[in-house]
C-alpha positions as CSV (number, residue, x, y, z in Angstrom):
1,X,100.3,91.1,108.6
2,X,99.6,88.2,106.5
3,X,101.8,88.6,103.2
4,X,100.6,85.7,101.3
5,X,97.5,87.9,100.1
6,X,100.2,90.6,98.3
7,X,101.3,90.6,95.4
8,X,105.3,91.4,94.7
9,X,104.2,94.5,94.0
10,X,102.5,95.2,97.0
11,X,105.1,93.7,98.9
12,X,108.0,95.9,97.2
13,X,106.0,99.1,97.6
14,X,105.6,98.0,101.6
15,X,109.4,97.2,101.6
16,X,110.1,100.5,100.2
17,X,108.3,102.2,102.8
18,X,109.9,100.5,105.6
19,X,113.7,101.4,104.4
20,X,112.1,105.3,103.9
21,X,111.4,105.2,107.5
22,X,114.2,103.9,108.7
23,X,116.5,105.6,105.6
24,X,114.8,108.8,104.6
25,X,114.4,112.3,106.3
26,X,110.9,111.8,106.7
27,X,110.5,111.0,110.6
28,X,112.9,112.5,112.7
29,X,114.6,110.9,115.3
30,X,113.1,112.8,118.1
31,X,109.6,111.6,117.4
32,X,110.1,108.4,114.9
33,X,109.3,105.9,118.2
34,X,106.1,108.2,119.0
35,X,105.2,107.5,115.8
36,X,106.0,104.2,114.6
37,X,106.2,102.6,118.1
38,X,109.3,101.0,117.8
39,X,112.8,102.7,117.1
40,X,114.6,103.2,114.2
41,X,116.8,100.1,114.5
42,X,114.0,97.9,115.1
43,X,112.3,99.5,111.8
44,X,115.4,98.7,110.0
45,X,115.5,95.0,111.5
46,X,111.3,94.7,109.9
47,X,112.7,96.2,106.9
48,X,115.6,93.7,105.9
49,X,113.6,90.4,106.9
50,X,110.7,92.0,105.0
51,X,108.7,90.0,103.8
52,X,109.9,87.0,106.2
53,X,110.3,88.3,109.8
54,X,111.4,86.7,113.3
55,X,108.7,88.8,115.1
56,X,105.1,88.7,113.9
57,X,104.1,91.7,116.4
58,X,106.9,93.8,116.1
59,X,106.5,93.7,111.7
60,X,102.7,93.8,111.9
61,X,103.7,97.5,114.5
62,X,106.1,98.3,112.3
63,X,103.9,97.9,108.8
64,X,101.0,99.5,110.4
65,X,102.2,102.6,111.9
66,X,104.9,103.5,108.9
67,X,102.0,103.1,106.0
68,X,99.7,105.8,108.3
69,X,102.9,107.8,109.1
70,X,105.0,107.9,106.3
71,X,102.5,110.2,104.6
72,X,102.0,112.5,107.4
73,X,105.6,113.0,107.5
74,X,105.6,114.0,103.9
75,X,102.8,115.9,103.8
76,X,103.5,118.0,106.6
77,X,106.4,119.5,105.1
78,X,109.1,117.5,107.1
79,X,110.1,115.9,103.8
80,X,111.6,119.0,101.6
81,X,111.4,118.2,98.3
82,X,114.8,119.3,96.3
């Protein structure tokens, strides 16, 4: 993903994301790698380089697939809102 074209804000809001994947009780363990791709800890690796990262594929899988999924998770009910 080429992060140059963001703005902070943008890049926050993907940051955020990324640490409610790995953090949040929105993808559960038993199909978070369906999902996303990758597992949790490799989410979590994406997450604190972002925006910098030591693998180009494995943050460009990871952005990708938590953006579509994130929202799925939410709106399916998996996320309970308190």
């Amino acid at each position: 993903m080429r992060t140059d074209d963001l703005s902070e804000a943008e890049l926050d809001v993907i940051g955020q994301c990324l640490r409610a994947a790995v953090d949040g009780p929105v993808l559960p363990d038993w199909e978070f790698h369906g999902l996303i791709g990758l597992d949790r800890v490799e989410v979590a690796v994406v997450a604190e380089e972002w925006p910098s990262t030591s693998s180009k594929s494995r943050q460009d899988l990871a952005v990708g697939n938590v953006l579509n999924n994130l929202p799925v998770g939410m709106k399916c009910g998996i996320l309970q809102a308190s």
